[in-house]
TORTORZA-123242 format. One record per residue: residue in three letters; y negated, x negated, z negated of N, C-alpha, C, O in turn. Coordinates in steps of 0.1 Angstrom, whole numbers, padded with zeros to 4 digits, always signed. Layout:
<pts>
AlaYXZYXZYXZYXZ;...
</pts>
This chain:
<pts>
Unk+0012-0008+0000+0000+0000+0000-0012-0009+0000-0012-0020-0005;Unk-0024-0004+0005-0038-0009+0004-0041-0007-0012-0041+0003-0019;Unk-0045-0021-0016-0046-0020-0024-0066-0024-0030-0071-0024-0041;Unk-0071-0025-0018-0083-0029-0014-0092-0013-0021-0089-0003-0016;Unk-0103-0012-0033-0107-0001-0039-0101+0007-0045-0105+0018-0049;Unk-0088+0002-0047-0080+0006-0055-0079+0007-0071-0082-0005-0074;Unk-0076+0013-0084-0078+0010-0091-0066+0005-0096-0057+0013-0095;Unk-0064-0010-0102-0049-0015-0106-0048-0016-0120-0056-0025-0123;Unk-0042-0012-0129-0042-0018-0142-0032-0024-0146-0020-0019-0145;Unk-0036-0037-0152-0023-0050-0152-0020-0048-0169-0030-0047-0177;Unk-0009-0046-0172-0011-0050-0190-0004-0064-0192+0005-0069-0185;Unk-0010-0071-0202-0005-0081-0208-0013-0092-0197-0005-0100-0191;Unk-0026-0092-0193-0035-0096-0185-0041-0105-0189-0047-0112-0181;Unk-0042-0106-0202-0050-0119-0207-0046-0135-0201-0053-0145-0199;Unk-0034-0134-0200-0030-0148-0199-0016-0147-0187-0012-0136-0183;Unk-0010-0163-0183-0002-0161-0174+0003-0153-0167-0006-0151-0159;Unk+0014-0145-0164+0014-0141-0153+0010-0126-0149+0013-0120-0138;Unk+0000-0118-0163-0006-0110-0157-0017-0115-0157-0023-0105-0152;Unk-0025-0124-0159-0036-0130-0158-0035-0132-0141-0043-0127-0133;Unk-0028-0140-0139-0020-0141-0124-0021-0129-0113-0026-0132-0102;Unk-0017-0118-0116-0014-0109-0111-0023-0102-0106-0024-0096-0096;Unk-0032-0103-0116-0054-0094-0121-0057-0103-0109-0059-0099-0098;Unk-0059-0115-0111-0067-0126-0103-0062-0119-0085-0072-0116-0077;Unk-0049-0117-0080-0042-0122-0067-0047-0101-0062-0049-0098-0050;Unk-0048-0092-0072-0053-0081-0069-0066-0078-0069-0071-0068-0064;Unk-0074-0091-0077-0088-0088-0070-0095-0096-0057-0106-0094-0052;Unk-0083-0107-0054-0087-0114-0046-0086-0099-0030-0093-0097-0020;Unk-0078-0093-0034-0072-0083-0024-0084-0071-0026-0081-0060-0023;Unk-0094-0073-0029-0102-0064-0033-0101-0049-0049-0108-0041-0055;Unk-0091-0053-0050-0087-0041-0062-0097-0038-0068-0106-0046-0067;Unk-0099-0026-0078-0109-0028-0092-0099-0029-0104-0091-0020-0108;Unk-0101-0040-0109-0085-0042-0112-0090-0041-0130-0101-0045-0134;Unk-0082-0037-0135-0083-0033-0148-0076-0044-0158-0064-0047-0157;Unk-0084-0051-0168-0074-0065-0177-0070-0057-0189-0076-0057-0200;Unk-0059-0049-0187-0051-0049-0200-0047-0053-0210-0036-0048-0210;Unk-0048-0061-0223-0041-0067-0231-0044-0065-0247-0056-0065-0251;Unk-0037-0064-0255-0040-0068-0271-0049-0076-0275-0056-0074-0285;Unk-0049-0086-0267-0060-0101-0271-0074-0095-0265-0078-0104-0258;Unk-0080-0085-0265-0092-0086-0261-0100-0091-0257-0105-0086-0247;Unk-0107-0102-0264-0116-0113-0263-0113-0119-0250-0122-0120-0241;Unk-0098-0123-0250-0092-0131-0235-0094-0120-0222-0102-0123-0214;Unk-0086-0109-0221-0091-0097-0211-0104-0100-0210-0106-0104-0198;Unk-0119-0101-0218-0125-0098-0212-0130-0111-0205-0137-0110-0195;Unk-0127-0122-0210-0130-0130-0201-0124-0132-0187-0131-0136-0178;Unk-0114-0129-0186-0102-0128-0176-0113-0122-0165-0119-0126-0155;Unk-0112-0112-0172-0122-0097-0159-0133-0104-0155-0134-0107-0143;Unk-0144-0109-0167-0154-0118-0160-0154-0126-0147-0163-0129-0139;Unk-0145-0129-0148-0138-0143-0138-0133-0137-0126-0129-0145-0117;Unk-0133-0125-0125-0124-0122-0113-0136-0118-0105-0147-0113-0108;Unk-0130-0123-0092-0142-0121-0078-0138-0104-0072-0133-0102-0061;Unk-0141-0094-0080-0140-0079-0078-0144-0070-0089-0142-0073-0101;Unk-0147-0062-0086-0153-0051-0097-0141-0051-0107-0129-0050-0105;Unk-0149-0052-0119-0131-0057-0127-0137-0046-0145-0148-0042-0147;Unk-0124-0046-0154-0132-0042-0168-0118-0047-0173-0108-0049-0167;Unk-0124-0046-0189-0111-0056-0197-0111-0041-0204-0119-0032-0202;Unk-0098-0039-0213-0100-0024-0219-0085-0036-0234-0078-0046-0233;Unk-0088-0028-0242-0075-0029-0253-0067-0021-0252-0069-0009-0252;Unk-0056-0028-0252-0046-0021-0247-0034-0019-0255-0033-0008-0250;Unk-0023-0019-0265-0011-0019-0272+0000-0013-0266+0000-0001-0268;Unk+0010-0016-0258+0019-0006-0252+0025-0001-0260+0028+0011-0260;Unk+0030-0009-0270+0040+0000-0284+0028+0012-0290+0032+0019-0299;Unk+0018+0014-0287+0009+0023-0292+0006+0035-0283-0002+0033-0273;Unk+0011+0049-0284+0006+0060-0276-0008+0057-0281-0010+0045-0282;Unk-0017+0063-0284-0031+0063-0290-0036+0052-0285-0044+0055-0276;Unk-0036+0043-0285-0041+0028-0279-0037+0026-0262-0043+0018-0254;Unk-0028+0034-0258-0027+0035-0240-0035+0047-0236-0043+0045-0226;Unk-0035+0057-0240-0041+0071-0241-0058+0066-0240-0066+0070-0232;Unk-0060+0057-0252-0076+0058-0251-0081+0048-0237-0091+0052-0230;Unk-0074+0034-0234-0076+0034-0224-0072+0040-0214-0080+0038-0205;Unk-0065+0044-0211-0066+0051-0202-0080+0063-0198-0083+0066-0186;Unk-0084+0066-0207-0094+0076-0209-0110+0066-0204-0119+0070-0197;Unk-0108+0055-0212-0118+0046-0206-0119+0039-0193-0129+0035-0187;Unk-0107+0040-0187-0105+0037-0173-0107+0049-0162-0108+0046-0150;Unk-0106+0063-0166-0112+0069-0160-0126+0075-0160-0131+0081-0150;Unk-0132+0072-0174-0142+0073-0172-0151+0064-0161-0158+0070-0153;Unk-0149+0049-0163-0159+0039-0156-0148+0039-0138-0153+0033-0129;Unk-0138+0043-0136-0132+0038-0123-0128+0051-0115-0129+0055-0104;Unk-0122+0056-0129-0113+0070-0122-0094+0069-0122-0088+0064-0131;Unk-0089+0071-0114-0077+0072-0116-0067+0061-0114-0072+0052-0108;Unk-0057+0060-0117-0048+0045-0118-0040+0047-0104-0033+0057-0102;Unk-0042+0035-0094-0036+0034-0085-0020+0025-0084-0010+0027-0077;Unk-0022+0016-0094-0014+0009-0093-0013+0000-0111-0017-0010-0116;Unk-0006+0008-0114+0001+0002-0127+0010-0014-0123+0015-0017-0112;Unk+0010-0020-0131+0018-0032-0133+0018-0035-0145+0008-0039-0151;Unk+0034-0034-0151+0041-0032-0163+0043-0047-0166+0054-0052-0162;Unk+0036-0056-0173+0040-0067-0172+0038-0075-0185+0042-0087-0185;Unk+0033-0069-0197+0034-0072-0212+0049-0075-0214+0058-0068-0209;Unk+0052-0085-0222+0059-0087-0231+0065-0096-0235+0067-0106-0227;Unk+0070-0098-0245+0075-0108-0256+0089-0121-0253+0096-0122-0243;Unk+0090-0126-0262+0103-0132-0261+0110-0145-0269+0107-0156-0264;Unk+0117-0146-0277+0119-0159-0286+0131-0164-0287+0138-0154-0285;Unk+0141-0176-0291+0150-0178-0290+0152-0174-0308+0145-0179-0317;Unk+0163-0164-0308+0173-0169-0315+0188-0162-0314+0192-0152-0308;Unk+0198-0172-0325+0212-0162-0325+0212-0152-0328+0204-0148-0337;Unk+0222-0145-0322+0220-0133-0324+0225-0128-0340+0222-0118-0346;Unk+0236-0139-0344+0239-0140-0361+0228-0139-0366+0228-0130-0375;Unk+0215-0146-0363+0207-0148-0372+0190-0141-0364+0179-0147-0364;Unk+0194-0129-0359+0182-0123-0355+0181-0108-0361+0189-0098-0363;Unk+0167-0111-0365+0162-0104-0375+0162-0091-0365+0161-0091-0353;Unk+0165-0075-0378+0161-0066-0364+0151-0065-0363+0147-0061-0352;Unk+0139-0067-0372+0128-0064-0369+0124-0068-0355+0120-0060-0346;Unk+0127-0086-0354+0125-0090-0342+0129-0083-0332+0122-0080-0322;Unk+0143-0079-0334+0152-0071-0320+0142-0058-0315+0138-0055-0304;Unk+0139-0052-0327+0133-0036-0325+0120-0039-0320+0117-0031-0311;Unk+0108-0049-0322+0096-0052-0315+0099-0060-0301+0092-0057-0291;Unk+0108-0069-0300+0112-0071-0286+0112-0061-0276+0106-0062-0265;Unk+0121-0050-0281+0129-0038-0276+0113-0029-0270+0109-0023-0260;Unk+0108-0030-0285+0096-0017-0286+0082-0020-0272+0077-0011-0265;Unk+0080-0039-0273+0070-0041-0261+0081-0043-0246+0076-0040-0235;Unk+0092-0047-0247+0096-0053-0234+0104-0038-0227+0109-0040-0216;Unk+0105-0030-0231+0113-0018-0224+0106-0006-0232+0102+0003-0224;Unk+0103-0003-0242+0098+0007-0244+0081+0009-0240+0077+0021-0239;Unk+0075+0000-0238+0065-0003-0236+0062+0002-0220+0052+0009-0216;Unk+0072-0004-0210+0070+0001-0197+0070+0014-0195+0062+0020-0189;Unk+0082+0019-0202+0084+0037-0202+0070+0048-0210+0069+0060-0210;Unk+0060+0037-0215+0051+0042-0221+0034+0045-0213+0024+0051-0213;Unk+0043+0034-0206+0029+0033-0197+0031+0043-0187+0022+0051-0186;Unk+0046+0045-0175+0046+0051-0167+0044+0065-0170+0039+0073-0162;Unk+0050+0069-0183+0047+0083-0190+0031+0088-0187+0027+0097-0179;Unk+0024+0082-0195+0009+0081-0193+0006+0085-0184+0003+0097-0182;Unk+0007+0074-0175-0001+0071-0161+0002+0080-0152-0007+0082-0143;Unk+0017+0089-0152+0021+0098-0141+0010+0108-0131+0010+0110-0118;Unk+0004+0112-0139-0002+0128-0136-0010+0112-0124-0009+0112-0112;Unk-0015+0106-0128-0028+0098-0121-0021+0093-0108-0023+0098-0097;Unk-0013+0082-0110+0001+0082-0100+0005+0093-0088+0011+0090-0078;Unk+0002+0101-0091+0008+0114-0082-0006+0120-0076-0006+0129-0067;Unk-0013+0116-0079-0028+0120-0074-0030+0112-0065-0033+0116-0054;Unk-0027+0098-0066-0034+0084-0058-0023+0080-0050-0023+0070-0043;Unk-0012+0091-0053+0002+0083-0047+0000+0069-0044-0005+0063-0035;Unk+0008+0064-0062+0006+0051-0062+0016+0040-0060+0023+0041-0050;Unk+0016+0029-0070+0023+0020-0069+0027+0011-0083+0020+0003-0089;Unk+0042+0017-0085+0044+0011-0102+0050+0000-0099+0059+0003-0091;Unk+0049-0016-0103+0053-0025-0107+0060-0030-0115+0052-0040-0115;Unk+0069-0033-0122+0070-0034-0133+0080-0050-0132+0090-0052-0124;Unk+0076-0059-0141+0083-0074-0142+0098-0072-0157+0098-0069-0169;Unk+0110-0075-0145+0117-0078-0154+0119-0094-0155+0111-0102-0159;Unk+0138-0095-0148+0133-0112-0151+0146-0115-0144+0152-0105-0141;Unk+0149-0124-0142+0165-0127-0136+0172-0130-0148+0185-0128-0147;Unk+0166-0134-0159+0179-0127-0173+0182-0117-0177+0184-0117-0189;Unk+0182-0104-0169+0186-0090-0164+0200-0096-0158+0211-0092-0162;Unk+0200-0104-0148+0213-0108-0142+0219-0118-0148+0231-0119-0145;Unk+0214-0128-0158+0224-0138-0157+0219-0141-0174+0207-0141-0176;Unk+0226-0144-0182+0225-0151-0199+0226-0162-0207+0235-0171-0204;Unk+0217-0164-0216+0218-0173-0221+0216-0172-0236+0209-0164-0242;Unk+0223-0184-0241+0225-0182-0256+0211-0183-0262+0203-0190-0258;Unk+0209-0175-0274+0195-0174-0279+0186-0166-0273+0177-0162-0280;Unk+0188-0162-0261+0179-0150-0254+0188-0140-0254+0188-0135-0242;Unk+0196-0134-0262+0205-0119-0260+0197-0108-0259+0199-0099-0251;Unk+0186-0111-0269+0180-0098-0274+0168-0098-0263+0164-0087-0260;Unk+0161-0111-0255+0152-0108-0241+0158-0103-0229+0154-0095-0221;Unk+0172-0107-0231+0183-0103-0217+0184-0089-0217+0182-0083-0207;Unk+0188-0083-0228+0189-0069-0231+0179-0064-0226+0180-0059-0214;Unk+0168-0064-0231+0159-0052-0227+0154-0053-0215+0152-0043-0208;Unk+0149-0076-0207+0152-0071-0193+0166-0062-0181+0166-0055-0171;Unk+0173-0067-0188+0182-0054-0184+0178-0037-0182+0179-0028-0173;Unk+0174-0040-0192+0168-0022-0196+0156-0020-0186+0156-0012-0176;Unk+0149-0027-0189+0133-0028-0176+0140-0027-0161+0138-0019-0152;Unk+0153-0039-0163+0154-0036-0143+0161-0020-0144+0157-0011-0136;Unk+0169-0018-0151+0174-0003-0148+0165+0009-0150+0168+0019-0143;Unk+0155+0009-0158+0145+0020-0159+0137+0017-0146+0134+0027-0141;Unk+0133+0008-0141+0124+0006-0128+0131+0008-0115+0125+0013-0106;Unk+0144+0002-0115+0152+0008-0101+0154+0019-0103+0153+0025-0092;Unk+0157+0030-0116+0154+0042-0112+0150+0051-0107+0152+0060-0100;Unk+0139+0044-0115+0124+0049-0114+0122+0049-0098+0117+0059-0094;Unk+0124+0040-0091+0121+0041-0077+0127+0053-0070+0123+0055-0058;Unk+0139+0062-0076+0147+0073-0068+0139+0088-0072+0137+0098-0065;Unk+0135+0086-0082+0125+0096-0086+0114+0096-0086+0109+0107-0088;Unk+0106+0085-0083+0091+0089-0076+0091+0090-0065+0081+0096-0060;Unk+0103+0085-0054+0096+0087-0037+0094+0098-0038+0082+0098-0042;Unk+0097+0108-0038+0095+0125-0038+0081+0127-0037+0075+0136-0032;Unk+0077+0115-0043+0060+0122-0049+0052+0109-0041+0042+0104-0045;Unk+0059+0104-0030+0057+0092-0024+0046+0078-0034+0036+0072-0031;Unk+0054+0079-0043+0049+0069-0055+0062+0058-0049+0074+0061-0048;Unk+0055+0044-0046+0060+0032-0050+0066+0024-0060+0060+0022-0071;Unk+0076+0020-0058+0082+0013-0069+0088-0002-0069+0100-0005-0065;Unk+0080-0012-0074+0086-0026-0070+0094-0030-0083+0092-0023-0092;Unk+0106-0042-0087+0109-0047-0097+0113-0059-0095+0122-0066-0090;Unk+0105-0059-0101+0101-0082-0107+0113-0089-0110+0118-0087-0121;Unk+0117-0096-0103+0130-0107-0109+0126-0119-0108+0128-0126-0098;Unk+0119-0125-0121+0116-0141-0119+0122-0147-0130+0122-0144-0141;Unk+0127-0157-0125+0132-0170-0128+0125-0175-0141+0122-0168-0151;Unk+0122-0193-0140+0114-0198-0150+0099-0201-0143+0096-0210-0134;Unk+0090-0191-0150+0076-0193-0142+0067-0200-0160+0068-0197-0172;Unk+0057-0210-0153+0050-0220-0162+0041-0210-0164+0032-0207-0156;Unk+0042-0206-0177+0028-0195-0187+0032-0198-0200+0043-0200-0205;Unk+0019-0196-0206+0017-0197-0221+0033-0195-0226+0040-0205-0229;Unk+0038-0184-0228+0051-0178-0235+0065-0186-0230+0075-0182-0236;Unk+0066-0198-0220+0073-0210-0217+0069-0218-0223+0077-0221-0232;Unk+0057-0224-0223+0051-0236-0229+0054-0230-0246+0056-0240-0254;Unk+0055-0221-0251+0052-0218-0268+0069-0220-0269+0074-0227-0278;Unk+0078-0213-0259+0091-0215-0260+0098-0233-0262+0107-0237-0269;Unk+0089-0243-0252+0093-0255-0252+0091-0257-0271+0099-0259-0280;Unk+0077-0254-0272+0077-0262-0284+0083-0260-0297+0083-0267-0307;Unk+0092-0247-0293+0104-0242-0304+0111-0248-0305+0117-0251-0294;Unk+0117-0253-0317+0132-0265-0317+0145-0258-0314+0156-0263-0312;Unk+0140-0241-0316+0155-0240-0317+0163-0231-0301+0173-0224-0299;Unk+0151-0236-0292+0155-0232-0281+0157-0240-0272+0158-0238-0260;Unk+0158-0254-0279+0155-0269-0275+0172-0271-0264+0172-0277-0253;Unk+0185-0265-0270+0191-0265-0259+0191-0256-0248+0196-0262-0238;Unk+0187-0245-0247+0184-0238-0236+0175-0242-0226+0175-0239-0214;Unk+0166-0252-0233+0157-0258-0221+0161-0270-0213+0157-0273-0202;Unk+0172-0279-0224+0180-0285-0215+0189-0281-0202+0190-0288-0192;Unk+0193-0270-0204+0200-0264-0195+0193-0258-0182+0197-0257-0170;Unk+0181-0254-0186+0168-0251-0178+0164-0266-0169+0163-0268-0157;Unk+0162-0274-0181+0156-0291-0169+0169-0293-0165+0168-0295-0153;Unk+0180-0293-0167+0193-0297-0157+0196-0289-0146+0202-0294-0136;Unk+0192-0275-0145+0195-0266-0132+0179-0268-0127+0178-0263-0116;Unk+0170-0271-0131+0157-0278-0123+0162-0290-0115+0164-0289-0103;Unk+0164-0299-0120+0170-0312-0116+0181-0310-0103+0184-0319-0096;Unk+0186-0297-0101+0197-0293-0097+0191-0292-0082+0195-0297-0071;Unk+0179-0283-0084+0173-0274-0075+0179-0257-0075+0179-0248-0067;Unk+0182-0258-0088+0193-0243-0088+0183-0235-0088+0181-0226-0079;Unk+0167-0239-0104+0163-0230-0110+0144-0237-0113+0137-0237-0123;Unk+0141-0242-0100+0126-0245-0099+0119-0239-0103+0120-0226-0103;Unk+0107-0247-0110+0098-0241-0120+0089-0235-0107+0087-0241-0096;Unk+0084-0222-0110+0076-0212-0107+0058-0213-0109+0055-0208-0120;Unk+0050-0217-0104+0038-0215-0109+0035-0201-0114+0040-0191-0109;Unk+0024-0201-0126+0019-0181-0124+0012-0178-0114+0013-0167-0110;Unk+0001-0190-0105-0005-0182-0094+0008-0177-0082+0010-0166-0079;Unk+0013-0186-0078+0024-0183-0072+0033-0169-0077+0038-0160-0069;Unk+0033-0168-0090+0039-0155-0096+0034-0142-0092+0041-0132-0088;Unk+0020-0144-0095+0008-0133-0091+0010-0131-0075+0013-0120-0070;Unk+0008-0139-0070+0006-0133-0054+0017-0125-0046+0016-0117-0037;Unk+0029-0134-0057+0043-0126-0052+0042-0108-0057+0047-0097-0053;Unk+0034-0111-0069+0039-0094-0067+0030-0087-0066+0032-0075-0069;Unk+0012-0092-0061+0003-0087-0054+0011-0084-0039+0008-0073-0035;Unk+0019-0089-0031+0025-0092-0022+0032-0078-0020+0029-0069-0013;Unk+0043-0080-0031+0048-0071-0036+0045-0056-0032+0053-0048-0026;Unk+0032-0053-0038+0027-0039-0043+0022-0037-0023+0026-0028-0016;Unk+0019-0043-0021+0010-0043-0007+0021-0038+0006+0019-0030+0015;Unk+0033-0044+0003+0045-0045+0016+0052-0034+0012+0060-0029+0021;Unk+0050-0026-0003+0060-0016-0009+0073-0023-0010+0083-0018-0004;Unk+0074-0032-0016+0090-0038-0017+0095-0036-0027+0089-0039-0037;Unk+0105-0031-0027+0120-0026-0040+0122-0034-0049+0124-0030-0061;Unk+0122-0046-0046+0118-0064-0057+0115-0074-0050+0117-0077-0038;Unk+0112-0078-0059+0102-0093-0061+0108-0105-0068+0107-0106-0080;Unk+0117-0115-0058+0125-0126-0064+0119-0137-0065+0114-0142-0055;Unk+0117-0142-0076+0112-0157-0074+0120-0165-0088+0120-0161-0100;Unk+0128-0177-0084+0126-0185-0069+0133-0175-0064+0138-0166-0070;Unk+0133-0178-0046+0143-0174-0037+0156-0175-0040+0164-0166-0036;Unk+0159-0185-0045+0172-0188-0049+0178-0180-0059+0190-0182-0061;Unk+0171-0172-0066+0177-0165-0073+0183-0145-0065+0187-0135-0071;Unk+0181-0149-0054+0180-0132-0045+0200-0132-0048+0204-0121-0052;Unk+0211-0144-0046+0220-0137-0052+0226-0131-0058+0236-0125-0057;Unk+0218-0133-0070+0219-0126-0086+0213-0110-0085+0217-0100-0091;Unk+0202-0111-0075+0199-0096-0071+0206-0087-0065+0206-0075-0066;Unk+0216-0098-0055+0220-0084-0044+0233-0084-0053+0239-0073-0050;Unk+0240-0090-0060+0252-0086-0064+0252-0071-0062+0256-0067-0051;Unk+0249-0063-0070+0248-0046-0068+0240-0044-0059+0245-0033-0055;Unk+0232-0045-0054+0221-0039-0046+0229-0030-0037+0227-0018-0037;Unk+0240-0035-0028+0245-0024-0021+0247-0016-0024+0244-0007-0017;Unk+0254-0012-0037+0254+0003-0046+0247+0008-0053+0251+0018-0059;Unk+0234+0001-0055+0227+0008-0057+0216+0013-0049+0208+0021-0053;Unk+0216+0009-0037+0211+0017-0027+0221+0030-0018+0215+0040-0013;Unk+0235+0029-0017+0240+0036-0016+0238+0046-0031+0239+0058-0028;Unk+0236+0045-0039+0232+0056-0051+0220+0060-0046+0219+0073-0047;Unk+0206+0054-0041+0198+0058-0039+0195+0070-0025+0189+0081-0026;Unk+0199+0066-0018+0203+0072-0008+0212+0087-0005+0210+0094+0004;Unk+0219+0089-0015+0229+0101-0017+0219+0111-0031+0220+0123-0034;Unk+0212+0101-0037+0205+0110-0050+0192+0115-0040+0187+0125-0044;Unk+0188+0111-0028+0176+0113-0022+0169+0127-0024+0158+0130-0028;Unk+0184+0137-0018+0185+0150-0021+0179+0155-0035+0168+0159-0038;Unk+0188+0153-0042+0189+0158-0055+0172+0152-0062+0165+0159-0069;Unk+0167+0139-0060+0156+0139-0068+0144+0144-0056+0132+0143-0060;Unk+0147+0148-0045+0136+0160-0041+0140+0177-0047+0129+0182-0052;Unk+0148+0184-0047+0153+0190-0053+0147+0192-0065+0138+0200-0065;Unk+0149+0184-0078+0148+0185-0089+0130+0182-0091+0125+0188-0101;Unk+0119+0173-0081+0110+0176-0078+0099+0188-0075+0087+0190-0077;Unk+0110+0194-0067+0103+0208-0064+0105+0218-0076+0096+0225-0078;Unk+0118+0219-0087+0122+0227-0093+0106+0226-0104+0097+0234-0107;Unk+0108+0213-0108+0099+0214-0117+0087+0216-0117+0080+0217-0126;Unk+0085+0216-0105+0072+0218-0097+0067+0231-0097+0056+0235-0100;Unk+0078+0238-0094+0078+0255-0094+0078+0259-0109+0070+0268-0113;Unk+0086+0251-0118+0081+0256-0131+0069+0252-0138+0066+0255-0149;Unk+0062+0246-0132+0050+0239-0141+0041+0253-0135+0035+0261-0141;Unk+0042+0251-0119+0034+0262-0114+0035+0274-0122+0024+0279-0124;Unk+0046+0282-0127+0049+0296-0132+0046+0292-0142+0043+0303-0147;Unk+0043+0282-0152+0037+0281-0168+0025+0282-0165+0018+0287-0174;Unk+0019+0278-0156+0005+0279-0153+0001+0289-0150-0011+0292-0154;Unk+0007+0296-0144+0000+0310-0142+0001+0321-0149-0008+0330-0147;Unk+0011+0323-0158+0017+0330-0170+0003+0324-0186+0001+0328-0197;Unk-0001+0315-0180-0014+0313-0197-0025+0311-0185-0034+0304-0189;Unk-0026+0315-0174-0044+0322-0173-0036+0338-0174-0045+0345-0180;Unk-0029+0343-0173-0025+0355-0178-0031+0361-0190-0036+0372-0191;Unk-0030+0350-0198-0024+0358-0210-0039+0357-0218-0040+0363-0229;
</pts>
């Protein structure tokens, strides 16, 4: 989609790779919206970008804190054209010795957090017939010790987002999902300096060394799924080298997509007809 006057809202924008993302959609003209908890950072972010830009506070684990921006973004822009789901967390540890708190805040920004935003954003989405984004990770496909509990909920993100794509065409809403590799941003660099993920990164510099698992820039990150949003693509692989880990299923789940085609137009119009008949039943009444 054109994404030129468009309004895009990035969350987790302050820094790497939605910082990344904000920058490569206002190079594209967007009015691109900086998302994030860190405020201070968003608003610098937005400063910086060569396009009509605004920083807003954002919390995805918070209805009330997405709700009001949202409300602030329609006031100064208007409606959301292009969501990009891209807040969230991530830390090494075993899973013997991981706290749930940690598990349930992982859980709460990295998968519950996207389903909070798309919730939100719909009604606007369906007006602008837009374009949802959302970054999982290629440890959705593949594991590693100490990241169980990141692997999980990217898991969760890529299955809520490939869904997601069978149930918005109806409403010709876009749906892309992010599979990247190891990309260089703040939340890598905070990861190196952890000791106790100190073997996982060995294994990381040895499939570097390999050429298995090349480090990623975030501008390079950003453009890929500015790119992304623009071509309407289904996902977004980086590296390249990682697209076999994607297609393992891909063919069945496009044959699922394809046979549901029916049924999620169907179930589009049903609800459609019922929202219409609640609506007219309360100017009734």
């Amino acid at each position: 989609m054109e994404v030129r006057d468009r309004v895009c809202l990035v969350t987790g924008a302050a820094q790497g790779i939605g910082q990344a993302t904000a920058e490569a959609l206002a190079r594209r003209g967007g009015r691109v919206v900086v998302a994030d908890i860190q405020f201070e950072k968003a608003e610098q972010v937005a400063a910086g970008l060569p396009a009509t830009a605004m920083a807003v506070h954002l919390d995805v684990t918070d209805g009330e804190s997405i709700q009001a921006a949202l409300a602030e973004v329609a006031a100064r822009f208007g409606d959301v054209a292009v969501l990009v789901n891209n807040a969230g967390i991530g830390e090494g540890h075993l899973v013997e010795h991981l706290d749930e708190e940690v598990w349930q805040r992982t859980l709460d920004v990295n998968l519950t957090g996207p389903f909070r935003m798309v919730q939100a954003t719909l009604p606007q989405l369906k007006r602008t017939r837009g374009h949802v984004a959302t970054v999982a990770s290629l440890a959705a496909r593949i594991w590693s010790p100490l990241l169980g509990h990141y692997s999980a909920t990217k898991a969760g993100v890529a299955a809520f987002s490939e869904t997601l794509r069978i149930e918005l065409k109806p409403h010709g809403i876009g749906v892309t999902t992010v599979y990247f590799g190891t990309i260089d941003t703040p939340l890598l660099n905070a990861g190196i300096a952890d000791p106790k993920v100190a073997g996982v990164l060995q294994v990381l510099e040895r499939a570097r060394r390999l050429g298995l698992s090349p480090l990623v820039s975030a501008h390079d990150a950003g453009e890929a799924i500015a790119r992304g949003i623009e071509l309407d693509k289904p996902a977004v692989v980086k590296p390249r080298r990682g697209f076999p880990l994607y297609w393992v299923n891909m063919p069945f789940q496009r044959l699922i997509g394809r046979v549901s085609a029916n049924v999620s137009i169907e179930m589009a119009r049903h609800v459609s007809s019922e929202t219409s008949a609640e609506d007219k039943v309360g100017t009734t009444m």
